[in-house]
C-alpha positions as CSV (number, residue, x, y, z in Angstrom):
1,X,-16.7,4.6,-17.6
2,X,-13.8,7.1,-17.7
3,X,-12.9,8.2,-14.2
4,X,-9.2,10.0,-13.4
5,X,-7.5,8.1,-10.7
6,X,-4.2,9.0,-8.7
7,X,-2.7,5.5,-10.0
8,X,-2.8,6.2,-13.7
9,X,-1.2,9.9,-13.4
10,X,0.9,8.8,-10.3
11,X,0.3,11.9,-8.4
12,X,2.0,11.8,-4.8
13,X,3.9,9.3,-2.6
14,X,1.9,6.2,-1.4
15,X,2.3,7.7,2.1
16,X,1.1,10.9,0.7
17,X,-2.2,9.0,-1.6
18,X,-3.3,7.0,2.2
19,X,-3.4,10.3,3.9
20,X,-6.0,11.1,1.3
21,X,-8.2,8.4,2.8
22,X,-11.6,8.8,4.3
23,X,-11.2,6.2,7.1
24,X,-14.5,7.7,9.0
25,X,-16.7,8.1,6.2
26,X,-19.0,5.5,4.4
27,X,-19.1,7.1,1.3
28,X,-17.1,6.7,-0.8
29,X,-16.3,3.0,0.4
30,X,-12.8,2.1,1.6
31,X,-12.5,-0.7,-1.2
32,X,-13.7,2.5,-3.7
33,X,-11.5,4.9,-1.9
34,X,-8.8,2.6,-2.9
35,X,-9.2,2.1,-5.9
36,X,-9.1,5.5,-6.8
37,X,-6.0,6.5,-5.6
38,X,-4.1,3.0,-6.3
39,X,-3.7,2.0,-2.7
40,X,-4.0,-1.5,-1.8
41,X,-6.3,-1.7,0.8
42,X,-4.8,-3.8,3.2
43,X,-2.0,-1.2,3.5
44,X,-4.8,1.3,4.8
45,X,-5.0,-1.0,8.0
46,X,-1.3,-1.2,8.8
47,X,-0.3,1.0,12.1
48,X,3.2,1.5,12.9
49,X,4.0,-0.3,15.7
50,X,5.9,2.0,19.0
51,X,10.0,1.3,19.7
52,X,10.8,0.3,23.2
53,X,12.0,4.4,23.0
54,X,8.8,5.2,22.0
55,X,6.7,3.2,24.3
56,X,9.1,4.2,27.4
57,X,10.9,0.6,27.9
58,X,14.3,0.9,29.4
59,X,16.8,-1.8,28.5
60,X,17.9,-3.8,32.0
């Protein structure tokens, strides 16, 4: 099976390959999705957690 993937030409940024990332769809699956583009999939799950700036907590 010859398929072109993101990985093996290493187009983009990692940050620029997960924005590629159907995270509504079904099809393709998130495992496939991931393998395409060379994205480890338990990276697709990680959020960016808020600052005490960003969330709005003052210091005392």
């Amino acid at each position: 099976m010859s398929c072109l993937t993101y990985k093996s030409k290493g187009v983009g940024t990692v940050a620029q390959r997960r924005q590629l990332l159907d995270k509504e769809g079904d099809v393709p699956s998130r495992k496939r999705q991931c393998d395409l583009l060379g994205l480890s999939r338990s990276s697709t799950y990680y959020k960016k957690r808020q600052t005490k700036e960003e969330a709005g907590v003052k210091k005392p």
